[in-house]
Biopython code that builds the backbone (N, CA, C, O; Angstrom):
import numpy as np
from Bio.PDB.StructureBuilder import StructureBuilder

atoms = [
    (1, "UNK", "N", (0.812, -1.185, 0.000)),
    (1, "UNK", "CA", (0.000, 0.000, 0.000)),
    (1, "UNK", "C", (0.866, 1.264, 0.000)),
    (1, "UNK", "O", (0.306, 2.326, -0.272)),
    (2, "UNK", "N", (2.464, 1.254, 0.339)),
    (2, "UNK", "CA", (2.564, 2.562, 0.994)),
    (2, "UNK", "C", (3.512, 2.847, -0.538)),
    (2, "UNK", "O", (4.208, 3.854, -0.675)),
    (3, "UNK", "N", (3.365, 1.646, -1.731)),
    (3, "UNK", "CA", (4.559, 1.463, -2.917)),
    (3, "UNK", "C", (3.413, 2.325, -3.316)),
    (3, "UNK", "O", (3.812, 3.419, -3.715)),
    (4, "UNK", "N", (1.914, 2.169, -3.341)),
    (4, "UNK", "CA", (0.739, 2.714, -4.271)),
    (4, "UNK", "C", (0.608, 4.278, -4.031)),
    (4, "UNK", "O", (0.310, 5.077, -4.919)),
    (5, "UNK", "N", (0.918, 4.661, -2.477)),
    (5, "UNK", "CA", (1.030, 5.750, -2.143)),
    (5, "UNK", "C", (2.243, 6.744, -2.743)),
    (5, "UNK", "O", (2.118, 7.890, -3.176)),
    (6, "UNK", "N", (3.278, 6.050, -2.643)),
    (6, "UNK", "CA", (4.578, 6.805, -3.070)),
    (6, "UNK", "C", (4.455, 6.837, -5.172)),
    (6, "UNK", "O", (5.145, 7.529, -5.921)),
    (7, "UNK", "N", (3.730, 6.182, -5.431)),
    (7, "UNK", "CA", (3.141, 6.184, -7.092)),
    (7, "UNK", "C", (2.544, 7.177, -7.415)),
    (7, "UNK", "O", (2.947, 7.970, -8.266)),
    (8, "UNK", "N", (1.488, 7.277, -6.775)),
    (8, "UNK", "CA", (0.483, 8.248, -6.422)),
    (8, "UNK", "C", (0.983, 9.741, -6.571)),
    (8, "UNK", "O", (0.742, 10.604, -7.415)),
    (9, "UNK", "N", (1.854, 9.722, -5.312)),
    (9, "UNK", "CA", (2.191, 10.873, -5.246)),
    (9, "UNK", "C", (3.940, 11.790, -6.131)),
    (9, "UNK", "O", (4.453, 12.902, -6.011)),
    (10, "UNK", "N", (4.128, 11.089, -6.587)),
    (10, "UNK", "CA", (5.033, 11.054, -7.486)),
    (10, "UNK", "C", (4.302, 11.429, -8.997)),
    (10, "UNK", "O", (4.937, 12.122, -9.792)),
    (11, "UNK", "N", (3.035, 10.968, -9.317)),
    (11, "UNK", "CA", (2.072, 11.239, -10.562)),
    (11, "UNK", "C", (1.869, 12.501, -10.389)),
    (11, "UNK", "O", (2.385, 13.290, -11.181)),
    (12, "UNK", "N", (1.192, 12.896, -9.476)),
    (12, "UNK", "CA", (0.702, 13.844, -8.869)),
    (12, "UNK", "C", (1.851, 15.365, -9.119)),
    (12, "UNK", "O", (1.572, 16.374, -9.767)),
    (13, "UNK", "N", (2.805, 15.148, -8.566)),
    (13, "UNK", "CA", (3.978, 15.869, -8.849)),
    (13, "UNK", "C", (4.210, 15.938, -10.347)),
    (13, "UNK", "O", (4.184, 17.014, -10.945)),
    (14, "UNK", "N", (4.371, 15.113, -10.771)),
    (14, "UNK", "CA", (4.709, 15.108, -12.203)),
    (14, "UNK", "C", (3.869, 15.743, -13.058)),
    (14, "UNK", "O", (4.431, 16.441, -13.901)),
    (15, "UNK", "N", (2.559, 15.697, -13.087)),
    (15, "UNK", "CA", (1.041, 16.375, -13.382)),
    (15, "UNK", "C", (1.202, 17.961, -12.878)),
    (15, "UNK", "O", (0.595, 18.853, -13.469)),
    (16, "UNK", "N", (1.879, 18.175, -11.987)),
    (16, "UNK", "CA", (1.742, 19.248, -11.252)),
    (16, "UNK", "C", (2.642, 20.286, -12.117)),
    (16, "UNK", "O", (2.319, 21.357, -12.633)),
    (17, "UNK", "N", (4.030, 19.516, -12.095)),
    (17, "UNK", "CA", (4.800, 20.062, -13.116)),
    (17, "UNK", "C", (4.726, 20.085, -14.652)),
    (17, "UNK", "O", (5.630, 20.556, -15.342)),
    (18, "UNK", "N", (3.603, 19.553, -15.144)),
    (18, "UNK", "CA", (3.687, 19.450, -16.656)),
    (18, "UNK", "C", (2.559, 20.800, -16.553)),
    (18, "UNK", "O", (2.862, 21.653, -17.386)),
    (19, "UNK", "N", (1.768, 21.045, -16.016)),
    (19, "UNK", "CA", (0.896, 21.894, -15.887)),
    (19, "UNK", "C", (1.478, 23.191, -15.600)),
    (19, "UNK", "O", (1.101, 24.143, -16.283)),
    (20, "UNK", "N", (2.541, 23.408, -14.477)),
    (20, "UNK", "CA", (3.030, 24.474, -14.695)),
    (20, "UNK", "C", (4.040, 24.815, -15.841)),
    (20, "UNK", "O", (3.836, 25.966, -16.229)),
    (21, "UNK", "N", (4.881, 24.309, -16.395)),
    (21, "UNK", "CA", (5.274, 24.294, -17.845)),
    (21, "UNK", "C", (4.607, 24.521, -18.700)),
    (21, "UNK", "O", (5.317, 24.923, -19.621)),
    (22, "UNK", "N", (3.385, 24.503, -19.031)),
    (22, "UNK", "CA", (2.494, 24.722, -19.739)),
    (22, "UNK", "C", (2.322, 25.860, -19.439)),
    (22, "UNK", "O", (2.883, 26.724, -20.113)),
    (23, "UNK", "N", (1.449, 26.248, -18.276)),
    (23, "UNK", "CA", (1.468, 27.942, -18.209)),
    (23, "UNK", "C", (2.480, 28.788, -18.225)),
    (23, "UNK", "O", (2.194, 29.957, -18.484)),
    (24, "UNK", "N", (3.829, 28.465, -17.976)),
    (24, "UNK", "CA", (4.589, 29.179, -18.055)),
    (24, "UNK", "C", (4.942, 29.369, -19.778)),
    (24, "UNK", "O", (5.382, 30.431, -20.218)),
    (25, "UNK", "N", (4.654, 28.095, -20.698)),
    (25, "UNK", "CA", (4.929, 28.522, -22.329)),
    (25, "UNK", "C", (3.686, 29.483, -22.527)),
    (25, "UNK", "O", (4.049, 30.631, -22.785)),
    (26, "UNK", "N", (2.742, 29.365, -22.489)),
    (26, "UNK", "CA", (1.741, 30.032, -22.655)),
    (26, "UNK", "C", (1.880, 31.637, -22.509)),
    (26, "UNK", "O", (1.436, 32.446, -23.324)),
    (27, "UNK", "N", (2.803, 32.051, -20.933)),
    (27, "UNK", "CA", (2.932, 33.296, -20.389)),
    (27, "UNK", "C", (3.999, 33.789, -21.798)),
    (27, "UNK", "O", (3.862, 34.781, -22.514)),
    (28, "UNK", "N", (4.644, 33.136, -21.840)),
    (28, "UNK", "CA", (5.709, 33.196, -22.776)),
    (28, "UNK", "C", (5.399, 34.146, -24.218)),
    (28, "UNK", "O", (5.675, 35.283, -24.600)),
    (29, "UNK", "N", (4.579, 32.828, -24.809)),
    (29, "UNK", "CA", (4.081, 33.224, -26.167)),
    (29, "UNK", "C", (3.373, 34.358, -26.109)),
    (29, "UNK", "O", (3.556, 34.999, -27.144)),
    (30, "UNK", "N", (2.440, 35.046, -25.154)),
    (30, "UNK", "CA", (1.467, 35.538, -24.790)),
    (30, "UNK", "C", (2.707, 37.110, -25.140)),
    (30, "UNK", "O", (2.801, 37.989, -25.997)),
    (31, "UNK", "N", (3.221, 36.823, -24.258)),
    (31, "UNK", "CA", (4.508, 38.032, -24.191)),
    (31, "UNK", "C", (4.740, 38.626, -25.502)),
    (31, "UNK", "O", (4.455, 39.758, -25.892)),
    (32, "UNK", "N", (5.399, 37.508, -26.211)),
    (32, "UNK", "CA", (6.070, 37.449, -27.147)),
    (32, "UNK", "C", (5.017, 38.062, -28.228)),
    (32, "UNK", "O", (5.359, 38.932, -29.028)),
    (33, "UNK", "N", (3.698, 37.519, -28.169)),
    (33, "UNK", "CA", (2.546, 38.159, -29.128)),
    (33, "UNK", "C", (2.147, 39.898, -29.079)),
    (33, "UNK", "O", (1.678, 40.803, -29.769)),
    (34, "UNK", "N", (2.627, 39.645, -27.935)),
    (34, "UNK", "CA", (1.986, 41.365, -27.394)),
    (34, "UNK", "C", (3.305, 42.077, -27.940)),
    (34, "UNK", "O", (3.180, 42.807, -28.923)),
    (35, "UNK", "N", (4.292, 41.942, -27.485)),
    (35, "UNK", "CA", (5.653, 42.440, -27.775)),
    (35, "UNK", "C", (5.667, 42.875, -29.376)),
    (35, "UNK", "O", (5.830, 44.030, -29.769)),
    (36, "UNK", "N", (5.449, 41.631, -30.276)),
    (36, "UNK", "CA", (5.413, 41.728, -31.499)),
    (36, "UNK", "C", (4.109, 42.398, -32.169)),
    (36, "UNK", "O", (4.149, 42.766, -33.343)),
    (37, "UNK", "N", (2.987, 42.538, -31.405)),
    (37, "UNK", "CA", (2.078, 43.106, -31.926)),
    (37, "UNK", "C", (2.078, 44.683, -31.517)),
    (37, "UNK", "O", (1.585, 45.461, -32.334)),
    (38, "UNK", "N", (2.548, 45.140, -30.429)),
    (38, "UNK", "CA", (3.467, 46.801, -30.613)),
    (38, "UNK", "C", (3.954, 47.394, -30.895)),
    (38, "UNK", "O", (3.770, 48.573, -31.198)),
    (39, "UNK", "N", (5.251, 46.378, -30.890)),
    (39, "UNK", "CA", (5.967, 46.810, -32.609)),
    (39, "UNK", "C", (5.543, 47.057, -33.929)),
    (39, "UNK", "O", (5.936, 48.037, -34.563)),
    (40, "UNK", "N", (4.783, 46.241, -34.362)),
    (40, "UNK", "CA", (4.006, 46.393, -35.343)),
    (40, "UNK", "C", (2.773, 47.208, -35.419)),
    (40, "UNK", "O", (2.149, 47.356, -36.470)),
    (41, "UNK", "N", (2.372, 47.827, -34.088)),
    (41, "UNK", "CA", (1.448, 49.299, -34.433)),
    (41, "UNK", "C", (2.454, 50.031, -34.201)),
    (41, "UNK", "O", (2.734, 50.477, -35.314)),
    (42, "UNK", "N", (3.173, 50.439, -33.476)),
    (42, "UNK", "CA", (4.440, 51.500, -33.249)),
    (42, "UNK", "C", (4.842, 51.741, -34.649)),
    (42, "UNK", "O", (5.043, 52.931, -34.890)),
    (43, "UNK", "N", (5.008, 50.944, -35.611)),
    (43, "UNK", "CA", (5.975, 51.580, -36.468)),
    (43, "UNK", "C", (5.174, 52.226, -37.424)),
    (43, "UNK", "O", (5.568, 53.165, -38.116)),
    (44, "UNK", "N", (3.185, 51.346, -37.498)),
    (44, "UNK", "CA", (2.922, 52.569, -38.004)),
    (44, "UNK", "C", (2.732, 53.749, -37.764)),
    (44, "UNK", "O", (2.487, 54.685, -38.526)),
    (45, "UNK", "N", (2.879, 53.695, -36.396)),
    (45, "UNK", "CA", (2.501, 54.895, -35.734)),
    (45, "UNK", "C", (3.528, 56.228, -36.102)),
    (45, "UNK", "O", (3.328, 57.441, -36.035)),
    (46, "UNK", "N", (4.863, 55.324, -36.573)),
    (46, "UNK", "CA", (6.135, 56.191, -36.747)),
    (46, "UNK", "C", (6.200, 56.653, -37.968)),
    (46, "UNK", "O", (6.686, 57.763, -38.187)),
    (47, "UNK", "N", (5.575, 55.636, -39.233)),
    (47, "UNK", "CA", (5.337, 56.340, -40.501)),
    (47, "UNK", "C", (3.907, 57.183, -40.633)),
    (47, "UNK", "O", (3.121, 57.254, -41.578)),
    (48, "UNK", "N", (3.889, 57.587, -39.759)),
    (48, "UNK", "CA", (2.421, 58.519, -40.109)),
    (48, "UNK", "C", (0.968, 57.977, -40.241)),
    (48, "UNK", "O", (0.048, 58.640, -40.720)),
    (49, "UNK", "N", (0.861, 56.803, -39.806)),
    (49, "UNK", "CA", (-0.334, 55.990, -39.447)),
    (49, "UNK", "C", (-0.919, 56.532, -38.367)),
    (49, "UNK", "O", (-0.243, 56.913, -37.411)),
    (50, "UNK", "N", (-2.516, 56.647, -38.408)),
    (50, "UNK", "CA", (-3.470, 56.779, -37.289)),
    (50, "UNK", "C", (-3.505, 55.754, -36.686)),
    (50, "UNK", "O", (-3.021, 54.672, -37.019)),
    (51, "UNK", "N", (-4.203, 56.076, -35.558)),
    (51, "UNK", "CA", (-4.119, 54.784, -34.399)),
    (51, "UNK", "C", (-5.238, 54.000, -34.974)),
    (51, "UNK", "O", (-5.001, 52.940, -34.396)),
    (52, "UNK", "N", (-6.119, 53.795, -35.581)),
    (52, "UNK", "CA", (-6.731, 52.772, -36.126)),
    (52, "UNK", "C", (-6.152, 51.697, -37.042)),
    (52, "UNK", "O", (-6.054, 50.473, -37.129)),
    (53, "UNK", "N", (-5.885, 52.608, -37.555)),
    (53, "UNK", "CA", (-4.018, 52.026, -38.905)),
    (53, "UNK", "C", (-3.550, 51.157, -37.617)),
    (53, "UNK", "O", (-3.658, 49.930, -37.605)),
    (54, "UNK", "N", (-3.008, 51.919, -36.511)),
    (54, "UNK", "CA", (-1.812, 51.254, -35.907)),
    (54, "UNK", "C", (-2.276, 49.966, -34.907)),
    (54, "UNK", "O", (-1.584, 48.981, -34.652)),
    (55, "UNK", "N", (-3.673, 50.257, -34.402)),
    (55, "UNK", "CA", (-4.302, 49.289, -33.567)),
    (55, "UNK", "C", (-4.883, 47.790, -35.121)),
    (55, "UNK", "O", (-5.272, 46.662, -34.820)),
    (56, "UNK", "N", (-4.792, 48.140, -36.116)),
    (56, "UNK", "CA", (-5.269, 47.500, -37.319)),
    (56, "UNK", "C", (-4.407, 46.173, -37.272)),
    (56, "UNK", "O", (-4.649, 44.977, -37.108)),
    (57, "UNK", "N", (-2.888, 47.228, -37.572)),
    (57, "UNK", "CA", (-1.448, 45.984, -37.872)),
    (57, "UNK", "C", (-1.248, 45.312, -36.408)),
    (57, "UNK", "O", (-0.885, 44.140, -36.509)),
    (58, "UNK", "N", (-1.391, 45.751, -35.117)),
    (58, "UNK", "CA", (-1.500, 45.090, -33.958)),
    (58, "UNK", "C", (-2.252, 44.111, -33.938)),
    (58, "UNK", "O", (-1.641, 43.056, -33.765)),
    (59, "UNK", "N", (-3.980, 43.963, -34.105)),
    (59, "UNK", "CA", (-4.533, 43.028, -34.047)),
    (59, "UNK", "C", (-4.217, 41.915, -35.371)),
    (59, "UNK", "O", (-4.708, 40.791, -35.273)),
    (60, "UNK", "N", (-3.567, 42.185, -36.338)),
    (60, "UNK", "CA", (-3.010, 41.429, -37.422)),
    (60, "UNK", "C", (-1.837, 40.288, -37.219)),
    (60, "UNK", "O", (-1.721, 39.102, -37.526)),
    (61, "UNK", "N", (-1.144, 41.130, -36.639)),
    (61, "UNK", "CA", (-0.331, 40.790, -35.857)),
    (61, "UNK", "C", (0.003, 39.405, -34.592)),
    (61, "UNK", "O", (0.634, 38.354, -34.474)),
    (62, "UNK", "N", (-0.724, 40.115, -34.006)),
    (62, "UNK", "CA", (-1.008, 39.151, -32.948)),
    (62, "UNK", "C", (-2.058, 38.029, -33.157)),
    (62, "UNK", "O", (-1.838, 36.931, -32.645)),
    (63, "UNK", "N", (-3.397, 38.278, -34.014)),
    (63, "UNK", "CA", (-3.565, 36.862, -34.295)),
    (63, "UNK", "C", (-2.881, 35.842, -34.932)),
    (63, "UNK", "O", (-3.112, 34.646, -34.757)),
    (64, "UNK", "N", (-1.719, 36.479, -35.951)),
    (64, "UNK", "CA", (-0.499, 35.803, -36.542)),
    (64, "UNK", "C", (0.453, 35.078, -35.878)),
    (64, "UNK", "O", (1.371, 34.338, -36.230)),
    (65, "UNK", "N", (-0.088, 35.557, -34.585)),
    (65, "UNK", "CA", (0.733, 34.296, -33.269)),
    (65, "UNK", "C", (-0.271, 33.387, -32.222)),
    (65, "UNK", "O", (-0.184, 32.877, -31.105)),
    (66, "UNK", "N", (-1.255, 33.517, -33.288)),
    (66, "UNK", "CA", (-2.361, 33.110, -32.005)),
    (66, "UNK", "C", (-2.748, 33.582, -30.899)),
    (66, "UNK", "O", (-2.985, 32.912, -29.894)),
    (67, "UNK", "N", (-2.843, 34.809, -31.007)),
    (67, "UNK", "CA", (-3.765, 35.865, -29.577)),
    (67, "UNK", "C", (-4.858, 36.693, -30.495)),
    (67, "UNK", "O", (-5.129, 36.950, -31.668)),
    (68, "UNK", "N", (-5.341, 36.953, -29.000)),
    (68, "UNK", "CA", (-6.449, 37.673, -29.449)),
    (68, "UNK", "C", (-5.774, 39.296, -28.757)),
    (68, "UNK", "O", (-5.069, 39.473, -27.763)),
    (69, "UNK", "N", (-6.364, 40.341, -29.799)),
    (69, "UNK", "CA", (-5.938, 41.536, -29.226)),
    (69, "UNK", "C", (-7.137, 42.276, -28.544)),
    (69, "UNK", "O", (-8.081, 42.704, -29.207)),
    (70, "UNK", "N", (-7.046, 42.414, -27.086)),
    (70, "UNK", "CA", (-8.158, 42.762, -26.591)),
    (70, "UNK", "C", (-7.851, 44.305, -25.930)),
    (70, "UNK", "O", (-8.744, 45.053, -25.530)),
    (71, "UNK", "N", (-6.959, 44.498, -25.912)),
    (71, "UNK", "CA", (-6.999, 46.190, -25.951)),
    (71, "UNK", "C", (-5.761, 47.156, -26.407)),
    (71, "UNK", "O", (-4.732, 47.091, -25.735)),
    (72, "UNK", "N", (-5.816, 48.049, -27.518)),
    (72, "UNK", "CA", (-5.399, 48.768, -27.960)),
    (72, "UNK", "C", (-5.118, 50.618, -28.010)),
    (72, "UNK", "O", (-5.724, 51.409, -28.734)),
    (73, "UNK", "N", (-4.170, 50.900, -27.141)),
    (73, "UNK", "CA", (-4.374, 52.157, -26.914)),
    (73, "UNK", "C", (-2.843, 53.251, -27.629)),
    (73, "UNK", "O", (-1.715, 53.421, -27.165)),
    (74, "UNK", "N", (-3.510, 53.795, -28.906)),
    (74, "UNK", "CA", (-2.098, 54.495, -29.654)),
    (74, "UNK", "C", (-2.485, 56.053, -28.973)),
    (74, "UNK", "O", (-3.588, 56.536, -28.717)),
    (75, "UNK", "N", (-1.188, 56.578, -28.810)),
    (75, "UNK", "CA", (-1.102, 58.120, -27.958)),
    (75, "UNK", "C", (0.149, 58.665, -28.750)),
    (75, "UNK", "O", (1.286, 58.197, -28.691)),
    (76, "UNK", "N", (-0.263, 59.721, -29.488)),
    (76, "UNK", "CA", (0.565, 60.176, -30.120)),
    (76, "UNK", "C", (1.241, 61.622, -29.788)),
    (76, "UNK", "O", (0.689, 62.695, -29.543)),
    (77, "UNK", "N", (2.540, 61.309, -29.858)),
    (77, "UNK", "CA", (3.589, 62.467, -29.078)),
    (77, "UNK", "C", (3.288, 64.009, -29.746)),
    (77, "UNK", "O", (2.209, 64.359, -30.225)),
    (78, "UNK", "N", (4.213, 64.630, -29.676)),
    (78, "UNK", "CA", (4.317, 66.514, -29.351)),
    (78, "UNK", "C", (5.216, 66.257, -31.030)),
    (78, "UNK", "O", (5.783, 65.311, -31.577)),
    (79, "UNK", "N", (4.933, 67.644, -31.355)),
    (79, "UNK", "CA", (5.372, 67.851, -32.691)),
    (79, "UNK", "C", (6.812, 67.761, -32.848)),
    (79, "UNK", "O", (7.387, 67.402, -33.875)),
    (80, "UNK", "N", (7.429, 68.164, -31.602)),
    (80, "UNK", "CA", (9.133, 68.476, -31.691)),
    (80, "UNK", "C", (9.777, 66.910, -31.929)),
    (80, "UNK", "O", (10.491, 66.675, -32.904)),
    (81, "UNK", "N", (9.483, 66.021, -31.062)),
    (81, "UNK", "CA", (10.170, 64.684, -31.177)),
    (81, "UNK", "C", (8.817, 63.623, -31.796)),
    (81, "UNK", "O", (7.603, 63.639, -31.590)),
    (82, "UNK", "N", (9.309, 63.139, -32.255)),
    (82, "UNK", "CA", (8.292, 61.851, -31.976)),
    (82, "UNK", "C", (8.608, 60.794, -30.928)),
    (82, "UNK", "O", (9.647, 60.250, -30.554)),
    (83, "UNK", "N", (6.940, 60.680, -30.497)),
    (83, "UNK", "CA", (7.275, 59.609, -29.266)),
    (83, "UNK", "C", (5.681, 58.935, -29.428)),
    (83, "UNK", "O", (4.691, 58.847, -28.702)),
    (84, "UNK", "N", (5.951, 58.634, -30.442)),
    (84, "UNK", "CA", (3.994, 57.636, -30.463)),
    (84, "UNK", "C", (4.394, 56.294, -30.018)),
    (84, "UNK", "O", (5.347, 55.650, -30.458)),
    (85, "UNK", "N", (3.702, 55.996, -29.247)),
    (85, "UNK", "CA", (3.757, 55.121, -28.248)),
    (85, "UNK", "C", (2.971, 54.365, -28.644)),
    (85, "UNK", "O", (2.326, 54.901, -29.545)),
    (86, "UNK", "N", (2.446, 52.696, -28.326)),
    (86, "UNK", "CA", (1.664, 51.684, -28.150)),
    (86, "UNK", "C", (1.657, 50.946, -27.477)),
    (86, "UNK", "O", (2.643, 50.321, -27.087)),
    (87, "UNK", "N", (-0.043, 50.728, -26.969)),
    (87, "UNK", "CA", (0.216, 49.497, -25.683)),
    (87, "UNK", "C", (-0.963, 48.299, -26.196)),
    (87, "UNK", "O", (-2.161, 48.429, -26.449)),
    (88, "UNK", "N", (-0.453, 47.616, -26.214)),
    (88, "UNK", "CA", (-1.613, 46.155, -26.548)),
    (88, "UNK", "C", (-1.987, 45.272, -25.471)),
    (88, "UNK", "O", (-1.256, 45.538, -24.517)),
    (89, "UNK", "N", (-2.696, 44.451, -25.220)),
    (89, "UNK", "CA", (-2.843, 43.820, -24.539)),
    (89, "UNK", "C", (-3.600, 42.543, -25.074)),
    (89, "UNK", "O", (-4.730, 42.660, -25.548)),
    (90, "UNK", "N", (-2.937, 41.273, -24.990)),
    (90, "UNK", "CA", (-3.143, 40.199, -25.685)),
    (90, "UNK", "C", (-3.446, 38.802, -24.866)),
    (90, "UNK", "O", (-2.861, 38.565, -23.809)),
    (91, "UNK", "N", (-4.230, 38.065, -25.334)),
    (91, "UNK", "CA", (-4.686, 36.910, -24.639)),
    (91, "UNK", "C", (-4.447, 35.848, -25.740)),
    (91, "UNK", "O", (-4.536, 36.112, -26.939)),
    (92, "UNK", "N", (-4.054, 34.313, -25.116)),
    (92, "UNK", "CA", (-4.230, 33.057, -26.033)),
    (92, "UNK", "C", (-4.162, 32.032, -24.651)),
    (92, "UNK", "O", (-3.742, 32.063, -23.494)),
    (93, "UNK", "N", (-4.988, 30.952, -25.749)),
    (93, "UNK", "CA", (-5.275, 29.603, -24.937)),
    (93, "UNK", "C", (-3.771, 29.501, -25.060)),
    (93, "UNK", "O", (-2.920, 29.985, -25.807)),
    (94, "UNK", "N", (-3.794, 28.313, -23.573)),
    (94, "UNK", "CA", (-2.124, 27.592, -23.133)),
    (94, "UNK", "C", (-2.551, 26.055, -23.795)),
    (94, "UNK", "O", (-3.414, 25.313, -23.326)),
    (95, "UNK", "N", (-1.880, 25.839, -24.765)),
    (95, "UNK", "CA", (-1.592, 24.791, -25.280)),
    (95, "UNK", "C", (-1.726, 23.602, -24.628)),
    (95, "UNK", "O", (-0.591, 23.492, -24.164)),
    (96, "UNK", "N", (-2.417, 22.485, -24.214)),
    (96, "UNK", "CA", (-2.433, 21.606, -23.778)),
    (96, "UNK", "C", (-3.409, 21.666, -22.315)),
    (96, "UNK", "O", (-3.850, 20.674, -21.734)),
    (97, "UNK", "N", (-3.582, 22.913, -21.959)),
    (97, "UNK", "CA", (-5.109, 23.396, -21.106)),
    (97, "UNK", "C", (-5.914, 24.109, -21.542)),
    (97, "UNK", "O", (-5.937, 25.291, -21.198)),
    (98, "UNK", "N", (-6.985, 23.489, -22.606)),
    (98, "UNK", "CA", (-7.814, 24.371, -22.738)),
    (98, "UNK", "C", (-8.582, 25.687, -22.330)),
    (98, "UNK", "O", (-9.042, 26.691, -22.874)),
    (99, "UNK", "N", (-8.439, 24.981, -20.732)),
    (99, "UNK", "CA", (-9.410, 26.271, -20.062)),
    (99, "UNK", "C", (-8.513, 27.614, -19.520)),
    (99, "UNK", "O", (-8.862, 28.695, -19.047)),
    (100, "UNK", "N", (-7.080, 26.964, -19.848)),
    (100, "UNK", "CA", (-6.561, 28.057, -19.330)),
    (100, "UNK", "C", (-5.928, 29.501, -20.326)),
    (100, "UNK", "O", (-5.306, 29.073, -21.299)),
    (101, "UNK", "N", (-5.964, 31.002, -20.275)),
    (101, "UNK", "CA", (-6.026, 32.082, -21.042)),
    (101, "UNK", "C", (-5.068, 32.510, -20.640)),
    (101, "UNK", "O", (-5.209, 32.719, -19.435)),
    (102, "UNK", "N", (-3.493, 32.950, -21.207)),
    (102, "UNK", "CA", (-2.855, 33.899, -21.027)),
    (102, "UNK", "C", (-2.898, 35.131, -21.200)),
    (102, "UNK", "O", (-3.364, 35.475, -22.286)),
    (103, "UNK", "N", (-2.563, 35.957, -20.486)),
    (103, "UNK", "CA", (-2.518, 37.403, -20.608)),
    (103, "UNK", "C", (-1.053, 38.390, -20.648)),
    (103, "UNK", "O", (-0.116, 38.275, -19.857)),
    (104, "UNK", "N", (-1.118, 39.082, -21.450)),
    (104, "UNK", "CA", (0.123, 39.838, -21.457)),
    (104, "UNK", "C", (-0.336, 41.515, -22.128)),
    (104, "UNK", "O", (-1.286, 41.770, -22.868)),
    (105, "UNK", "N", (0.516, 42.299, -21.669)),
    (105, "UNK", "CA", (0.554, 43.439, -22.144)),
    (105, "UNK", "C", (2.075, 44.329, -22.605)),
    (105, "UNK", "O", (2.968, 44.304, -21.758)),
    (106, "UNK", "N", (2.267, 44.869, -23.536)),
    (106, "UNK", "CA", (3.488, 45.107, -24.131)),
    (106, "UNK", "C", (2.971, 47.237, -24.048)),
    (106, "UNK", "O", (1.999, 47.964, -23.841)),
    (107, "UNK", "N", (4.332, 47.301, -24.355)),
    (107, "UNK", "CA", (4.166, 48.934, -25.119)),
    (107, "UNK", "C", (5.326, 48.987, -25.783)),
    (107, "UNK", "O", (6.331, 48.507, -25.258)),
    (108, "UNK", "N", (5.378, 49.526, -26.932)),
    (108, "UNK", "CA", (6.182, 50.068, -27.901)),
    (108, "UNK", "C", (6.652, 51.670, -28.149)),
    (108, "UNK", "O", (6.529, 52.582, -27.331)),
    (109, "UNK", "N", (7.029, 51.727, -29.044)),
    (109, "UNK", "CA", (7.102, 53.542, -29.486)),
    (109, "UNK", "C", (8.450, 53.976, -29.487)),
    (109, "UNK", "O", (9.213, 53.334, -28.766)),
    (110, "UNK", "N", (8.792, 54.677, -29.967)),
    (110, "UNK", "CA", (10.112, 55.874, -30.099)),
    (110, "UNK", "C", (10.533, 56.449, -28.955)),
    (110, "UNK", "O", (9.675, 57.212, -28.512)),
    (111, "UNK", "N", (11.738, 56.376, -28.146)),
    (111, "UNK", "CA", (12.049, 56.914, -27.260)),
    (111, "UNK", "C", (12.310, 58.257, -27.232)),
    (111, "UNK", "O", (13.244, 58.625, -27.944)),
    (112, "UNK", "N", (11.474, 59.441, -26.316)),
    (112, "UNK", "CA", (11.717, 60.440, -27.191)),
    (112, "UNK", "C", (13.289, 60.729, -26.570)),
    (112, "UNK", "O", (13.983, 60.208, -25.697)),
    (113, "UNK", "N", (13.434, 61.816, -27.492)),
    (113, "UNK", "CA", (15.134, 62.384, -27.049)),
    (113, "UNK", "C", (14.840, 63.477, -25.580)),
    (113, "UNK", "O", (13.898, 64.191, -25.236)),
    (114, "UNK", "N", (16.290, 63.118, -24.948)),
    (114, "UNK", "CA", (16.361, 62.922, -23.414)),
    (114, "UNK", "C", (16.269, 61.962, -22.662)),
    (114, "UNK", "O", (16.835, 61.756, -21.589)),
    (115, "UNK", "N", (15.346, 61.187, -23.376)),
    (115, "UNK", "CA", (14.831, 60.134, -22.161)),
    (115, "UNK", "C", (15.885, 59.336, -21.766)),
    (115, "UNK", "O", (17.012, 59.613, -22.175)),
    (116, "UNK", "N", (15.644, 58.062, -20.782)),
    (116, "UNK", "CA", (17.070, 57.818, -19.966)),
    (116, "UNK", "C", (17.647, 56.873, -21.155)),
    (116, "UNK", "O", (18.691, 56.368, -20.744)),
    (117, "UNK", "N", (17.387, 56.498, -22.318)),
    (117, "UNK", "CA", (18.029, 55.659, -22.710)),
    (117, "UNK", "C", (18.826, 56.302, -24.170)),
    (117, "UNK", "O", (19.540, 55.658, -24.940)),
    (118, "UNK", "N", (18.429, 57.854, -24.270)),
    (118, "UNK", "CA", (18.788, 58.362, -25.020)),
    (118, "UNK", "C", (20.483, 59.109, -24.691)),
    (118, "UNK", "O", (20.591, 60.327, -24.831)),
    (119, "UNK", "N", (21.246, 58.594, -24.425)),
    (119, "UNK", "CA", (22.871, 58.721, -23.600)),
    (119, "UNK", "C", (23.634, 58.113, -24.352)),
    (119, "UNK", "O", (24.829, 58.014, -24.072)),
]
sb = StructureBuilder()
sb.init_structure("model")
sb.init_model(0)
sb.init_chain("A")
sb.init_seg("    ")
for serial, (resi, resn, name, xyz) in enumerate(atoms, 1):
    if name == "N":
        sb.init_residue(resn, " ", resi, " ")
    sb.init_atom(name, np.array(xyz, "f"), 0.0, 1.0, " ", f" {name:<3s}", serial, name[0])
structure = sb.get_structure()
């Protein structure tokens, strides 16, 4: 009985860990969708695209990785620099748990000049 117990709980573990691996690829891709789907409104945002344009190539985007784009917000900078910015926010099923939905949110855009990474 105590060989059935130590089986048991050894499955259990193992289940435990395939499940978190799973959500953690999921968090992953999720990232990776949002990331890539900011970029891809950001830059229209940088050639002179409206934020519909730019929220357009985002949701294009990101279903091209399997998410859904569930919120889109383009804010466009001051005449002197450009600094149009994008933030997405993206969801997809985790592969191998149906019921479970990743979530991620990215932002993109032009750093304007000054900012700390402009040195």
């Amino acid at each position: 009985m105590l060989g059935l117990g130590a089986i048991l709980l050894m499955l259990a573990v193992l289940i435990g860990f395939l499940v978190l691996g799973a959500a953690v690829r999921g968090s992953l891709q999720a990232r990776a969708a949002a990331d890539a789907a900011a970029l891809a409104g950001a830059g229209v945002l940088l050639e002179g695209g409206d934020g519909a344009t730019a929220c357009g190539a985002a949701g294009d985007l990101a279903a091209a990785n399997g998410a859904d784009l569930l919120r889109c917000e383009p804010a466009a900078g001051t005449t002197e620099t450009v600094t149009a910015r994008l933030q997405v926010e993206v969801a997809l099923t985790v592969t191998g748990l149906p019921g479970l939905r990743a979530h991620a949110v990215a932002h993109a855009g032009a750093v304007p000049s000054g900012d700390r990474y402009d040195k």
